[in-house]
N, C-alpha and C positions, 0 to 999 in steps of 0.2 A: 774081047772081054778082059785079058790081064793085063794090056793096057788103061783099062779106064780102072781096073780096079787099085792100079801101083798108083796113076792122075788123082784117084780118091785116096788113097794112101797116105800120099804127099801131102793133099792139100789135109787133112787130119792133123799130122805130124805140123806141118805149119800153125793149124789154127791154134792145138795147145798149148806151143809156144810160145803163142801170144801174152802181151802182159793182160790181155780182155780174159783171157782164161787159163793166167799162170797158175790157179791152184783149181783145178777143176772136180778135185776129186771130193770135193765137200770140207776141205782144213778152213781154219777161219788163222788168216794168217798175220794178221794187225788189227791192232783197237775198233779202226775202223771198216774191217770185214772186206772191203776192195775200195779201189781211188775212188770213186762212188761216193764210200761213206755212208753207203746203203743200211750196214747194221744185221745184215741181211745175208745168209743162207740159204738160198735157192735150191744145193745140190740135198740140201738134208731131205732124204724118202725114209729113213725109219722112225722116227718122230712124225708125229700128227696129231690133229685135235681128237681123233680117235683113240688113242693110245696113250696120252700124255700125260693122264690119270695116272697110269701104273707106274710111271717112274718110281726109281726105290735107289737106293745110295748107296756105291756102288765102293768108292772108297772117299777117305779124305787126307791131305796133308794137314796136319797142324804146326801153327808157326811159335817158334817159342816163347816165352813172356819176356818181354825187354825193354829197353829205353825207349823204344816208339813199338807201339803194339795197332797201330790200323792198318790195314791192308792198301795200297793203293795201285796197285800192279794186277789189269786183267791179264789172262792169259794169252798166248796166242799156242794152235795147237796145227802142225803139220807131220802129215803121216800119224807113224806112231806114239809123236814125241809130245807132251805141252812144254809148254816155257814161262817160266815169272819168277819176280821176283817176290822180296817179303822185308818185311819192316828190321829183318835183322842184318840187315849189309850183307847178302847173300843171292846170288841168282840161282834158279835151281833148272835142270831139265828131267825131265821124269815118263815114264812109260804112261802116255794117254789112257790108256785100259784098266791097266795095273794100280796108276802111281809109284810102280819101282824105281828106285835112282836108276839114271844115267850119267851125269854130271852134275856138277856145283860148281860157282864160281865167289869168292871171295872180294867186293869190291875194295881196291886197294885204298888206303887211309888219305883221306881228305881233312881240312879244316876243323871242321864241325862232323856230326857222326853225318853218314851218311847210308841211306838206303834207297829201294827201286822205286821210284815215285810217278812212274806211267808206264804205259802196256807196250812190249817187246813190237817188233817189227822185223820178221824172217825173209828174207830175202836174198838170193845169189850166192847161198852158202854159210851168209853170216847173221848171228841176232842183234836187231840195234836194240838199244834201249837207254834211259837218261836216269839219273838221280837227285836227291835232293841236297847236291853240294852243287849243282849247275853243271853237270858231266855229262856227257854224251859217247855211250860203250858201242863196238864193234866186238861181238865173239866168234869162234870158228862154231857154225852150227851144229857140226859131229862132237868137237873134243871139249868142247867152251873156252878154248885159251882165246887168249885177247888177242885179240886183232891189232885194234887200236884204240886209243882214247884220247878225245878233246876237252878240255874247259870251255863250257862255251859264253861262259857269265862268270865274272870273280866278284860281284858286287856280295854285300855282307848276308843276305836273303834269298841269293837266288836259287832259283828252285826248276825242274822240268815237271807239270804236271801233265804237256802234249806231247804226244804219243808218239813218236815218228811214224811217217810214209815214205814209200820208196818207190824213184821210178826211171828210168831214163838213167841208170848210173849218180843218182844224186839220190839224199835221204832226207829227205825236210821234217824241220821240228821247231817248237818258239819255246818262248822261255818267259816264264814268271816269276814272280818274289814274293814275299812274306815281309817284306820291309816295313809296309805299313803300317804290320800289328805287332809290330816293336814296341817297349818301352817308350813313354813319352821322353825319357831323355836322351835316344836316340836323336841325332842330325838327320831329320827325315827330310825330302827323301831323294836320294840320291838314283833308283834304279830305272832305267828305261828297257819297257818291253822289246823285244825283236823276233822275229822269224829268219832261219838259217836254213840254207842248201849245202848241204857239205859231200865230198867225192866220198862214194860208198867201198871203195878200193881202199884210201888210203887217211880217209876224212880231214882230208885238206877242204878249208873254208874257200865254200865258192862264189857265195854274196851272202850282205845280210840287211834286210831291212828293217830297221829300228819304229817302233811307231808312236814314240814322241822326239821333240828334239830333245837334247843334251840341256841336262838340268842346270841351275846357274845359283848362287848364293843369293840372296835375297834378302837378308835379315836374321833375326831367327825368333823362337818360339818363348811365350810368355817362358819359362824357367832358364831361358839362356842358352837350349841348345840350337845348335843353326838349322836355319830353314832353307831347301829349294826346292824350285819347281821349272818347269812344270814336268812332273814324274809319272812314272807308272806304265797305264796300258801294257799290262803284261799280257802275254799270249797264253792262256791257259789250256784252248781247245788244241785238238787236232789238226793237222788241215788235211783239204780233200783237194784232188786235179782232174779237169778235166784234156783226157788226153790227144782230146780232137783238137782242142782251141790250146794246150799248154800254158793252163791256167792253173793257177793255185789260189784256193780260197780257204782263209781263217777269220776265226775272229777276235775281237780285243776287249783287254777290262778296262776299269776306270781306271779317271787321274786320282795317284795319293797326293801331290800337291797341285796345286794351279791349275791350270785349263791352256789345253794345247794340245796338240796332234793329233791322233786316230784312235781316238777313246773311243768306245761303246760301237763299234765299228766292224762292217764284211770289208775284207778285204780282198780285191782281185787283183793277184800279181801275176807277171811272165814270171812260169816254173823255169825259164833257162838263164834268166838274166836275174829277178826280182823285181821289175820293172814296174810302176803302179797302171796297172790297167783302168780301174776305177775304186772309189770308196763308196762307202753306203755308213753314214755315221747316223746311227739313230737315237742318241740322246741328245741334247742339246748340250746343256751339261751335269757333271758329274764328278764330282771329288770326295774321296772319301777316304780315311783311315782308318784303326781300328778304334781309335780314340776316341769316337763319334760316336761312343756305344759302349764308354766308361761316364761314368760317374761327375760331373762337372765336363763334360766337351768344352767349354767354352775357352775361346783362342785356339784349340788344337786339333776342331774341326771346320777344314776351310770351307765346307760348304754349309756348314747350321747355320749363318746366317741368310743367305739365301732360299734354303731347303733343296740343295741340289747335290747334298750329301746320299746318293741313292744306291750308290755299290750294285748299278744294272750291266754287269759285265757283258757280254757274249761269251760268254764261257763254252757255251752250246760248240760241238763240232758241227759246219756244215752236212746239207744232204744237196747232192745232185741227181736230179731226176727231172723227166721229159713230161709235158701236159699239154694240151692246145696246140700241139706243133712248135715248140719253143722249150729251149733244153732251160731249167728254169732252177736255182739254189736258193733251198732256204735253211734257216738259222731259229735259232730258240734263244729268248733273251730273259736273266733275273726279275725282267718289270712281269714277265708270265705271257708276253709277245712272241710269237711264230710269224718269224717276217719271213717272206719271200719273194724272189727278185729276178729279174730278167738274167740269167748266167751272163751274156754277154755285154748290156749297157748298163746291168745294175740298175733298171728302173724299176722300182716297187709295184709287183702285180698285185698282189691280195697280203692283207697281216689281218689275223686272228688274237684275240686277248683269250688265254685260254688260263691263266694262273692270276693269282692275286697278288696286285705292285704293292710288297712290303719295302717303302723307304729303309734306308740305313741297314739294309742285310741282305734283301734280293730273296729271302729262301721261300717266298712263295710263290718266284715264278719258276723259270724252265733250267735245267742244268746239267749238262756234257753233253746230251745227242739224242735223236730220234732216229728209227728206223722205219723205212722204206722198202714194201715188198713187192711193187711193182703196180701194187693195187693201190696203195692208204699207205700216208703216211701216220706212224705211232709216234704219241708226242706224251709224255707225264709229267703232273708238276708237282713240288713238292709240296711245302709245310699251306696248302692254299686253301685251308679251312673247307674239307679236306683237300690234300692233294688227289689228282684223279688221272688213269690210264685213258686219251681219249685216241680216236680213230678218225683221222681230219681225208675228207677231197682235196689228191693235189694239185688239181684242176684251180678249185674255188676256195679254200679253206673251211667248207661246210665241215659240219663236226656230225658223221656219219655215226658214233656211238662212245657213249662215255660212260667208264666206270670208277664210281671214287675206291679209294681206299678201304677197306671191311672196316665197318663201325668197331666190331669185336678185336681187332690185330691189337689192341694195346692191353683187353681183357685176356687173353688166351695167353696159354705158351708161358714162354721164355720170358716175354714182355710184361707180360701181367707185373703191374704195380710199379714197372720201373719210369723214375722221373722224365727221366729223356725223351720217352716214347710219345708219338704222335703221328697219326694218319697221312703217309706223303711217300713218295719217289723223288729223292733226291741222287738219280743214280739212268744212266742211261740207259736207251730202249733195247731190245735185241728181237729177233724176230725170224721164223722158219716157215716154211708153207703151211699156214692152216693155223699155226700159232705165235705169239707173242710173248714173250719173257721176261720179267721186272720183277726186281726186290724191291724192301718198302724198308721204313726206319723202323718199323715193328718186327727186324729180324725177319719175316715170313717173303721166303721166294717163291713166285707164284705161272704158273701158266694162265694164257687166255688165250679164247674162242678168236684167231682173228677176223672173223669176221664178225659175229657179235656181240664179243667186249667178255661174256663169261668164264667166271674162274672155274677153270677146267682141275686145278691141283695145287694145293700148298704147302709148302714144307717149311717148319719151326728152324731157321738154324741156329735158335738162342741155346742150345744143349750142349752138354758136355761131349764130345764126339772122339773116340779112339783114331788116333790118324796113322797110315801105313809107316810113318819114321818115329815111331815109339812114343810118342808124344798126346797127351790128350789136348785138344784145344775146343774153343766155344764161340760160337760165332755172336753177333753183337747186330746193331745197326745195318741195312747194307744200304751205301750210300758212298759218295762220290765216282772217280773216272774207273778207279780198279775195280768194282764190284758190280759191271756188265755182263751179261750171261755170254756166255761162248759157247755156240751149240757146232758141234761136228764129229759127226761120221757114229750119228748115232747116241751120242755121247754129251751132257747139257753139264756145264762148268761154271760157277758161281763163285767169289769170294765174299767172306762175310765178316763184317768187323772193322767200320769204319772208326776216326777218332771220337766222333760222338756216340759210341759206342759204348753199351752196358758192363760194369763193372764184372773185372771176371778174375781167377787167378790162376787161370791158361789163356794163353795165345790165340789169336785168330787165327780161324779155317779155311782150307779150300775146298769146297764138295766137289765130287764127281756123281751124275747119276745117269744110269741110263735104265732098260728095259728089264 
C-alpha cells in the first residue's frame, strides 16, 4: 500500500508539472488562458450560471488621465498577484483580492511615448509583455526589476498589440504598425509584419518570420511623398501551439501598399525553427490604409480602384480544439468569417459567415478571439447591425444559439445619448463552466447562460468609480485585445475604456468582482 501510494505520489507531482497543467490551480496566466487559446477556465468552481447574478464590485484600479487614456493591457492573474499594464507607461502588480500594491514598474523612455499595448505572459519566474514603441519586456515575477529588454521593430509605427506565449524556453509574439494611418505625407509604407521566438532566459532572437517581403521604392504618391510596397501584414493576434505536433499558429493583417506575401492569412509554423508548415490565405486581396476612409481617397488608396480595399485582417487569435477525431484550428476574420481548418494540412473543414463584411474598416465582423469550452465554441461580432454573442458546433459550425446585443445598451446607463454608442463586441470571448463573459461598446459587461445564450448579469462601467490608488476613474467602451474578461479563483477581471471610448475627465478602470 505505501508503495503504490509514494507510484501515485510521483506520478501527481510529475503530472503538475507538466506545461498541460502548469497552472492548475485556476490562475489564467496569459491573454490566451493556455497554448490552446481556449479562452477558457475549466478550474473555476465558484462562479456559475447559478450564482453569477450576485456578483458585486469588489474593488477597482483607476488609471490616470493622460496623453493616451484607452486601456489595452488584459490582465494576467497567478496565485495571489494580477499583472497589467496602463496607458500611462507603467506596469503595475497588485494583490488579486485586495488590489493592494505590490510593485510598479516604470517603462524606460523610448522614441515616442510609450505604454503596455497587450496582455502580460507569466511564466518561469518572469512577466513578458510588449509596448507600443515595438519593445518586448522581461520582469522578475516577485520584485518587477527587469530582466531584460528587446527592440523588436524600430520602424516609425510599430506597435505589439499580440500578446506573448510561452513554451519550450522560448516566448513567441508578432508585431504590428500603425504606419498606415499616418498622415498622407508620410513615405508610406515602409513596415513589414513578423512573428519572433526569443530565449525566455535571456531574450536573445531565436528566428523570426516576416510575412511579407522587404518593401522596395516604387514611385511615390500624388503629393510627392514616396511610395512602397508591398507592406504590412502585421501580426496583431496572439498565437497559439500546439504541443504534440510543435506548431505555432497566428494570424495576419492586410497589405498597406501593394499585394504580396501572407496577408489575411493562418499561419502554421515549426515553434522550434519557424519553419512554414503550411498557409491558409483567405482573401484574395486586400490593401488598404487609413486614407481610404479620408475625404478624397483617390491616388492614396491602392485598392479603391479595384474595390479590394477591405481592411479583413485575421486579427482573431486562433482556437485549437478536437471534433470528428481530428485536432482541428480555427480563426475569426473582419469579413464576420469563422474559418476552420484541418490543424495539420490546413485543409478548410467548415466556415461559417456569422458577422456582417463592412468593406474599408472590417468592424462588422469578428475581432481578437473566441472561446472554447470543450463544448461550443463562443464567437461575437461587433458593429454587425447588431453585433451578437453566438454559440457555434465545433464539429459543423451550426450556430446552436444567438444573442444580439440588448436593444436598450445605448438607452440605459452611462451610454445613454452618447454618439459613439452602438450595439456590438468588439472585444474577445472569455468563458468558465456554465458561463460566458463579454463586454460590448455600450460600456455594459455582461454574463451568459452558456448554454442558452441568456444574460444572466450586467454591470454599467460607464460610472465614476473610487479605485483602491486614490484615484476616481470611469470606464468607456469595452472594446479591443486588453478589455477580455479574466476570470480566476473566484474572481471575474475586466478592463473598460477603450480609445473609442466616451468622453470622461477621469482615467480608465479596472473592475474587480466577485461574490
Amino acid at each position: 500500500m505505501l508503495k503504490t501510494t509514494a507510484l501515485l505520489t510521483a506520478a501527481l507531482i510529475v503530472l503538475t508539472a507538466s506545461p498541460a497543467t502548469a497552472h492548475p490551480s485556476g490562475d489564467w496566466a496569459g491573454w490566451q488562458k493556455d497554448l490552446n487559446g481556449s479562452r477558457h477556465n475549466a478550474a473555476e468552481w465558484r462562479l456559475n450560471q447559478h450564482n453569477a447574478g450576485k456578483l458585486k464590485l469588489k474593488w477597482a484600479f483607476s488609471h490616470p488621465l493622460g496623453e493616451i487614456n484607452h486601456v489595452r493591457s488584459q490582465p494576467a492573474v497567478v496565485g495571489d498577484t494580477i499583472y497589467f499594464g496602463g496607458p500611462d507607461g507603467k506596469f503595475y502588480a497588485r494583490n488579486a483580492r485586495t488590489g493592494a500594491p505590490k510593485w510598479e514598474f516604470t517603462l524606460p523612455p523610448a522614441t515616442r511615448f510609450a505604454y503596455n499595448s497587450d496582455g502580460p505572459a507569466v511564466s518561469g519566474g518572469k512577466v513578458f509583455f510588449g509596448d507600443s514603441a515595438g519593445r518586448l519586456f522581461a520582469l522578475d515575477q516577485r520584485t518587477g526589476r527587469q530582466r531584460w529588454q528587446v527592440q523588436m521593430d524600430d520602424t516609425i509605427a510599430s506597435m505589439t498589440t499580440s500578446s506573448p506565449i510561452v513554451h519550450n524556453g522560448l516566448v513567441y509574439v508578432g508585431t504590428s504598425s500603425s504606419e498606415n494611418v499616418l498622415p498622407r505625407d508620410h513615405a508610406c509604407c515602409t513596415f513589414r509584419g513578423h512573428v519572433d521566438a526569443y530565449d525566455a532566459d535571456t531574450g536573445a532572437l531565436v528566428w523570426r518570420h516576416y510575412t511579407v517581403p522587404e518593401p522596395v521604392e516604387v514611385g511615390t504618391w500624388p503629393n510627392g511623398a514616396k511610395r512602397f510596397e508591398p507592406s504590412g501584414a502585421g501580426v496583431w493576434s496572439s498565437p497559439v501551439i500546439d504541443r504534440r505536433t510543435g506548431t505555432l499558429y497566428v494570424g495576419t493583417g492586410q497589405n498597406y501598399t501593394g499585394k504580396g506575401g501572407e496577408f489575411d492569412s493562418l499561419l502554421a509554423l515549426d515553434a522550434r525553427t519557424g519553419a512554414v508548415r503550411w498557409t491558409n490565405q483567405v482573401t484574395d486581396a486586400d490593401t488598404w490604409r487609413g486614407a481610404c476612409n479620408e475625404p478624397d481617397p483617390e491616388g492614396y488608396c491602392p485598392g479603391l480602384k479595384d474595390n479590394t480595399n477591405l481592411d479583413y485582417d485575421i486579427g482573431a487569435t486562433p482556437t485549437l480544439f478536437e471534433a470528428g477525431g481530428r485536432q482541428l484550428v480555427g480563426v475569426g476574420q473582419k469579413s464576420g468569417v469563422y474559418h476552420v481548418f484541418d490543424a495539420r494540412t490546413g485543409q478548410v473543414v467548415w466556415r461559417r459567415q456569422l458577422g456582417s463584411p463592412w468593406p474599408s474598416g472590417g468592424i462588422g465582423g469578428i475581432q481578437w478571439g473566441a472561446s472554447y469550452d470543450g463544448k461550443r465554441l463562443y464567437i461575437a461580432t461587433w458593429l454587425a447591425d447588431p453585433g451578437k454573442l453566438f454559440a457555434v458546433d465545433p464539429a459543423t459550425g451550426a450556430v446552436l444559439w444567438e444573442t444580439p446585443a440588448p436593444a436598450d445598451g445605448c438607452s440605459t446607463g452611462g451610454a445613454a445619448g452618447q454618439p459613439n454608442c452602438a450595439p456590438g463586441h468588439g472585444v474577445p470571448v472569455s468563458s468558465t463552466p456554465g458561463v460566458v463573459w463579454l463586454g460590448a461598446q455600450d460600456g455594459k459587461f455582461r454574463a451568459y447562460d452558456a448554454k442558452i445564450g441568456k444574460i444572466l448579469w450586467t454591470y454599467d462601467t460607464v460610472q465614476d468609480t473610487q479605485g483602491v490608488n486614490g484615484l476616481i476613474g470611469r470606464g468607456g467602451v469595452i472594446a479591443g485585445p486588453g478589455s477580455g474578461a479574466v476570470v480566476s479563483n473566484g474572481m471575474v477581471y475586466v478592463h473598460s475604456g477603450h480609445w473609442l471610448g466616451y468622453p470622461s475627465q477621469y482615467g480608465r478602470v479596472l473592475l474587480a468582482f466577485g461574490l
